[in-house]
N, C-alpha and C positions, 0 to 999 in steps of 0.2 A: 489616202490609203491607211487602214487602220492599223495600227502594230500589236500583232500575237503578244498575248499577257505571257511575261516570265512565271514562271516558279516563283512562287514565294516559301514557299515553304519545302524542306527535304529529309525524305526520310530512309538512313541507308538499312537495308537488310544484308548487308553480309555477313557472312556468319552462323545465318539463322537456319533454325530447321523451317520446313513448312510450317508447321503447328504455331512456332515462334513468330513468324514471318508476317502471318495473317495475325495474330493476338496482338503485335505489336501495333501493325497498319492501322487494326482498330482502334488502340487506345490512342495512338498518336491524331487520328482522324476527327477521332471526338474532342479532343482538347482544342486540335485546331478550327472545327466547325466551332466549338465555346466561344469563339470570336466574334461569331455574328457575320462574318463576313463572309462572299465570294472569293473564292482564290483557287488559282492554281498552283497542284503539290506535285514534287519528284518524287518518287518513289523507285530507289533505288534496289534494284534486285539480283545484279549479274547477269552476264549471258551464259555461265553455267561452263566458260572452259576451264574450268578446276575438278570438273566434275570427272568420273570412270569414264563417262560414255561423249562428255563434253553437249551435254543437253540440260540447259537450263530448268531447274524444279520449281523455283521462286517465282520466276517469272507469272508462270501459265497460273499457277494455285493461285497465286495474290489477286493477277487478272481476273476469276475465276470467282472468285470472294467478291472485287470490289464492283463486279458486272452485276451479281447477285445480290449476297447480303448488304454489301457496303451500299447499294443504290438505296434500303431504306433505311438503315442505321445513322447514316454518314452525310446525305442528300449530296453522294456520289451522281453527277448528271453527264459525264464524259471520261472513257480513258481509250489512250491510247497508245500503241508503244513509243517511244523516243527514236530517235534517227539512228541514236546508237546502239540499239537493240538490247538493250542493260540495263535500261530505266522505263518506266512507266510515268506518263502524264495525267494527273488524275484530275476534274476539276473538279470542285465542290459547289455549289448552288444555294445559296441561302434566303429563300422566301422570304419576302417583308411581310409580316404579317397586317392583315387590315384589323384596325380599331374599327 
């Protein structure tokens, strides 16, 4: 039986506004695809009970980005939310290029 790849990499948004939240994911995203490698990243968002209404903003926009733009910026190829509802699982996919 195979065993689910951890996180390697983690990136927390607390804190952040929306606007913040995705600029960051992005620049952190690109640094880590700079590796060359496949991996899987955390992405930490909250579940948003600090919030007035206690509904998560981070979460769903980040989701929402890395569904979208992050799949061609990023070579974003899988997310999903985490068990604990606060983090996001993102994988990254990094083509071998043919000579």
């Amino acid at each position: 039986m195979a065993r689910q790849q951890q996180p390697s990499h983690e990136i927390d948004l607390h804190g952040k506004t929306k606007d913040q939240a995705i600029s960051e994911t992005h620049q952190r995203l690109l640094r880590i695809r700079a590796g060359r490698k496949s991996c899987k990243v955390r992405i930490i968002t909250g579940r948003g009970e600090h919030t007035p209404d206690g509904m998560g903003v981070l979460g769903p926009a980040v989701k929402q980005w890395l569904e979208g733009e992050g799949r061609r910026s990023v070579n974003v190829s899988d997310v999903q939310w985490a068990r604990d509802r606060g983090s996001l699982l993102v994988q990254i996919t990094i083509r071998e290029e043919s000579n």
